[in-house]
C-alpha positions as CSV (number, residue, x, y, z in Angstrom):
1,X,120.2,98.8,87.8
2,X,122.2,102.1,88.4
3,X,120.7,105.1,89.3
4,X,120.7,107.8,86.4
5,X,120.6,104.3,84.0
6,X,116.7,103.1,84.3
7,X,116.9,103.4,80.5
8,X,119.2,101.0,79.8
9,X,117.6,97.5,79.1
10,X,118.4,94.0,78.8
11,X,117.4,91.3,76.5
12,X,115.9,88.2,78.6
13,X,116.9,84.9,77.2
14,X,114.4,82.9,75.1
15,X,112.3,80.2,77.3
16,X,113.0,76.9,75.5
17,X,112.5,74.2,78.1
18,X,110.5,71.4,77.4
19,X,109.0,71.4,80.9
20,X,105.2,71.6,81.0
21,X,103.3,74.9,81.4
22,X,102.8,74.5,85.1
23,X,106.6,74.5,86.1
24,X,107.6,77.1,84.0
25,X,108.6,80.3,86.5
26,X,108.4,83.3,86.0
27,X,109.7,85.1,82.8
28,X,113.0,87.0,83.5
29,X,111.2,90.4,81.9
30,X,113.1,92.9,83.6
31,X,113.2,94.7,80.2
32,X,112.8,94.3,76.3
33,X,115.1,96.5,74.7
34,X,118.7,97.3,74.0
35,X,120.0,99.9,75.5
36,X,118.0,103.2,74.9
37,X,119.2,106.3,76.0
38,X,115.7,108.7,77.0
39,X,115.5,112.2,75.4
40,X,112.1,113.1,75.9
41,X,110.7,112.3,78.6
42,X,106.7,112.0,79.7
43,X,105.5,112.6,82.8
44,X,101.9,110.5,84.2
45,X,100.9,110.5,87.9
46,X,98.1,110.9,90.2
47,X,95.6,108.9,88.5
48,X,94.2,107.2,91.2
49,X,92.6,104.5,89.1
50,X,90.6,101.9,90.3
51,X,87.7,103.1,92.0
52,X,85.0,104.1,90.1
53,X,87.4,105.4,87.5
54,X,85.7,104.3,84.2
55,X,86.1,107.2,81.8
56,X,89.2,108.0,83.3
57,X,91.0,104.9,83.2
58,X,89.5,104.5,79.6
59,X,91.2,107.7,78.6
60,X,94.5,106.8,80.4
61,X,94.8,103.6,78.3
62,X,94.2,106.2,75.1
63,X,97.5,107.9,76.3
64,X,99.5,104.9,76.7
65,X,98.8,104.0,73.2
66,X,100.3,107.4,72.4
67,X,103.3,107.8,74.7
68,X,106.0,106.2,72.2
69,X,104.8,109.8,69.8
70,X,105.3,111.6,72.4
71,X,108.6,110.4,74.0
72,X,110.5,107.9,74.4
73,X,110.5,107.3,78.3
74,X,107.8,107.2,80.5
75,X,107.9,108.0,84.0
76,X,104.8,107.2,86.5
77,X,104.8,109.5,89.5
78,X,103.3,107.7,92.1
79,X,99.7,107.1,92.9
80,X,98.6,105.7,89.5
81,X,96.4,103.6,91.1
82,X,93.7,104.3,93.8
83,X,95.4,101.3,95.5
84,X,98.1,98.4,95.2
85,X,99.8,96.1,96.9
86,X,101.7,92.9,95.2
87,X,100.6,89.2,97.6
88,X,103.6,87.3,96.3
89,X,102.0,86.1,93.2
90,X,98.9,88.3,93.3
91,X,97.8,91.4,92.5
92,X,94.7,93.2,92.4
93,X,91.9,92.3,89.6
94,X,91.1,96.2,89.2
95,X,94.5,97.1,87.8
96,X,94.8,94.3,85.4
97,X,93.9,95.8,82.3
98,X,96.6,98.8,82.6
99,X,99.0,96.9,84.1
100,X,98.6,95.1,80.8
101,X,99.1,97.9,78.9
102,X,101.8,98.8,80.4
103,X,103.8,95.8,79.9
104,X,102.8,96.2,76.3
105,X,104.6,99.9,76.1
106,X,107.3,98.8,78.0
107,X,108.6,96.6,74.9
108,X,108.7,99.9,72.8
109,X,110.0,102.5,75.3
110,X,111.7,102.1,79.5
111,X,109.6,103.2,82.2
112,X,109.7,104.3,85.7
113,X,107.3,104.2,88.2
114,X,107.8,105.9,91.4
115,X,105.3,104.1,94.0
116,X,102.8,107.0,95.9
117,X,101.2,106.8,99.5
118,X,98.5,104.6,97.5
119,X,100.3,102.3,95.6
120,X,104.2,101.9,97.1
121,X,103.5,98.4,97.6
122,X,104.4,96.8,94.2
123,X,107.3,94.1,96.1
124,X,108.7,93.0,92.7
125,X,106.2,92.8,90.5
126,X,106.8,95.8,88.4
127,X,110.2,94.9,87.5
128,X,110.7,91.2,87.6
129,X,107.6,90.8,85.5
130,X,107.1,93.8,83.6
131,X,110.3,95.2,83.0
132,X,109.4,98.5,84.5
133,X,112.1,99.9,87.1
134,X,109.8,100.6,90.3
135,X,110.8,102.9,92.9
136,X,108.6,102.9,96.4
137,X,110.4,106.5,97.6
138,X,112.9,108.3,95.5
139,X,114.4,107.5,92.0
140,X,117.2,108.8,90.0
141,X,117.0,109.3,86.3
142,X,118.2,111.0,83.2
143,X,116.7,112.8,80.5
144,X,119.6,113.4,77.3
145,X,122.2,115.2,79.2
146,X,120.2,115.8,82.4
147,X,120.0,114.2,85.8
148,X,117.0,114.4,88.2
149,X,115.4,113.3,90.9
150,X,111.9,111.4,91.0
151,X,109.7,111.6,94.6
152,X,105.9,111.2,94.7
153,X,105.9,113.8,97.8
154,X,104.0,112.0,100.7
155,X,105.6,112.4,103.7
156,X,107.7,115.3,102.5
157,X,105.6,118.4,103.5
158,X,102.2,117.4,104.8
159,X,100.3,120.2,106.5
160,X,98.2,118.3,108.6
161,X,99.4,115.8,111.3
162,X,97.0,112.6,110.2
163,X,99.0,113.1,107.1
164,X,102.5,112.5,108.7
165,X,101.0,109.9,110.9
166,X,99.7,107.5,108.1
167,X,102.3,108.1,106.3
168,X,104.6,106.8,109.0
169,X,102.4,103.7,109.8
170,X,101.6,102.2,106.0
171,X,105.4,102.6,105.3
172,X,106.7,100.8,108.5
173,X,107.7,97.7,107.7
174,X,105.6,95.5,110.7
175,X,102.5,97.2,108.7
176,X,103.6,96.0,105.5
177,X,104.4,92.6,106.5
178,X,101.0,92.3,108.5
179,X,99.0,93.1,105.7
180,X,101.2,90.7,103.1
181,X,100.1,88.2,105.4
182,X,96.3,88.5,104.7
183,X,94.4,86.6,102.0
184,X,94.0,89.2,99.2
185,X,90.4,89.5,98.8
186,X,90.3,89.9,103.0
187,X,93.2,92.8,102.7
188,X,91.0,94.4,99.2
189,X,88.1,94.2,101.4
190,X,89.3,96.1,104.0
191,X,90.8,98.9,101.8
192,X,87.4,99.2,100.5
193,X,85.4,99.3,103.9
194,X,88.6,102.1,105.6
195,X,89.7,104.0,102.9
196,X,86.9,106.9,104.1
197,X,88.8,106.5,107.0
198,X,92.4,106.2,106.4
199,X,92.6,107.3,103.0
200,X,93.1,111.5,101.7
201,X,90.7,113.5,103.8
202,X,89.1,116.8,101.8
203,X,91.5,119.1,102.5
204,X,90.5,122.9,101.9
205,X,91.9,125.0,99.2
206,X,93.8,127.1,101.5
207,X,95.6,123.5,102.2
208,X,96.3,122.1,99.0
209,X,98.1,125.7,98.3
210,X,99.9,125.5,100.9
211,X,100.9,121.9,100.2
212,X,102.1,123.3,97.1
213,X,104.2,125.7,98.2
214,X,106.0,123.1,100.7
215,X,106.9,120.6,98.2
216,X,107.8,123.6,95.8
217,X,110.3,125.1,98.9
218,X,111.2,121.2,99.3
219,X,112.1,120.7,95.8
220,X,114.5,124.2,95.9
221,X,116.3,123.2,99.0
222,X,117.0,120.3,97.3
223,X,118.2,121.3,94.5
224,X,120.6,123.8,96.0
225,X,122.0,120.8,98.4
226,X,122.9,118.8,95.4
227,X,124.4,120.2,92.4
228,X,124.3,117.5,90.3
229,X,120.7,118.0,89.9
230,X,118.8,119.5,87.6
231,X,115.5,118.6,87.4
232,X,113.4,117.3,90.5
233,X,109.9,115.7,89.3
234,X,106.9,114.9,92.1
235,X,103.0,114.3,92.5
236,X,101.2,113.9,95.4
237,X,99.6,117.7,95.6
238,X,97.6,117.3,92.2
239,X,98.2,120.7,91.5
240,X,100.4,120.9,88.4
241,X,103.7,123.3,88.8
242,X,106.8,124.1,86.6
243,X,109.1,126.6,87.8
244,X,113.1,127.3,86.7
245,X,115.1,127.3,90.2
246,X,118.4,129.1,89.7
247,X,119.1,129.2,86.1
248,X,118.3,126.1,83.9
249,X,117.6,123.6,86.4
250,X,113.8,122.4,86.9
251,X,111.4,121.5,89.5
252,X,108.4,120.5,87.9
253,X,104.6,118.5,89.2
254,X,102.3,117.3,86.7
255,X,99.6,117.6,88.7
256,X,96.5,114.5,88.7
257,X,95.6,112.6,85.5
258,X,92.3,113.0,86.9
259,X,92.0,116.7,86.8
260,X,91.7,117.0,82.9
261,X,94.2,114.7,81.7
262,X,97.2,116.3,82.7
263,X,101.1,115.2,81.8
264,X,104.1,116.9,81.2
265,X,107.3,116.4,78.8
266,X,111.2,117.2,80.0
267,X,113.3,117.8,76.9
268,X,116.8,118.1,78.7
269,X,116.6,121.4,80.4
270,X,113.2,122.0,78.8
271,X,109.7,121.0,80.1
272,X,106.2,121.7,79.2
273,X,102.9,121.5,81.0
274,X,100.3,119.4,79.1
275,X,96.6,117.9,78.7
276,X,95.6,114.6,76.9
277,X,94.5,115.2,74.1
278,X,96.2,117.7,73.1
């Protein structure tokens, strides 16, 4: 799939074999739809579902319903879930119901999810099975008339060295294949008895402003490097942020599903900063 296309679909052919349930593969699902041209796009991340998430997730499954009203594209910045990883043919129990639901959207609108420091590890999951284009680091994508640029933000601008040095570690590919190579209830087990350990420390409000402000002075740089952006959407610092850099072109986080149900919508070279319900 091309980058500045994730919108484009194709039709998977129809599964007609005679062969008995058992040696059917996989379904082909990379998408549902013809080929759809986004024009309004929303905006999800930072959810962090998963873990002890009940009213939350419950309210995130609400919005799904209503994404195709509110747009017609739906892009997940990263850290939807408070963890994932994809075993081959597993994945984890806890995300099962909005997975779900998100396999049922994707046959009315396209969708892109950019993977997060907690959930990067989808393998092919998302897009083999689901349809939905998945991203572990950066993403390119269009809105109308408009190209732009999709990062969750971990690794980026961290203010505090455990930061950079996790970051490092769960992306290096030794890591990755280490952990693959546990049983999935053994590797789930261990997330949940280290993730006080290894997971997002409290970080002080003088530090999440000042993680702000990086990723903001990230997003500008980049922006004036490459002309032929104009928009630049991330996560990651769950503080929400929309700001015009140099005429019409965007940079624009936003902020945590979490905090207050927060999304956003990108009309072109228009954006808006929104909470669920509205």
């Amino acid at each position: 799939m091309e980058d500045g296309y994730w919108c484009t679909g194709k039709v998977p052919p129809p599964q007609t074999s005679g062969k008995h349930f058992e040696d059917l593969p996989s379904p082909p699902a990379r998408a549902y739809l013809r080929p759809v041209h986004c024009q309004q796009l929303v905006v999800v991340g930072d959810a962090h579902l998963g873990r002890k998430s009940g009213k939350t997730e419950e309210a995130f499954l609400a919005f799904l319903e209503q994404v195709p009203a509110l747009g017609d594209g739906l892009l997940i910045t990263g850290d939807l879930f408070e963890f994932w990883f994809t075993w081959g043919r597993t994945t984890p129990r806890r995300g099962a119901r909005v997975a779900g639901a998100l396999a049922g959207l994707r046959r009315r609108v396209p969708i892109m999810f950019a993977g997060g420091n907690h959930d990067r590890w989808g393998g092919t999951y998302w897009e083999h099975d689901l349809g939905i284009e998945f991203v572990p680091g950066e993403g390119r994508l269009s809105v109308g008339k408009s190209a732009g640029l999709v990062h969750h933000g971990d690794g980026l601008t961290e203010t505090h060295w455990s930061g950079r040095v996790l970051n490092r570690i769960t992306r290096h590919p030794v890591t990755i294949a280490a952990f693959g190579a546990l049983h999935p209830n053994v590797g789930l087990w261990l997330v949940d008895r280290l993730s006080g350990v290894l997971g997002d420390r409290v970080r002080t409000e003088a530090e999440l402003s000042e993680a702000a402000a990086r990723q903001h002075a990230w997003a500008r740089s980049r922006l004036q490097a490459d002309p032929a952006l104009d928009f630049i959407v991330m996560g990651h610092t769950h503080r929400a942020a929309l700001s015009r850099e140099g005429g019409e072109r965007l940079y624009l986080n936003s902020g945590a599903w979490f905090d207050g149900y927060r999304y956003a919508l990108i009309r072109g070279t228009e954006a808006s900063l929104e909470q669920f319900p509205a």
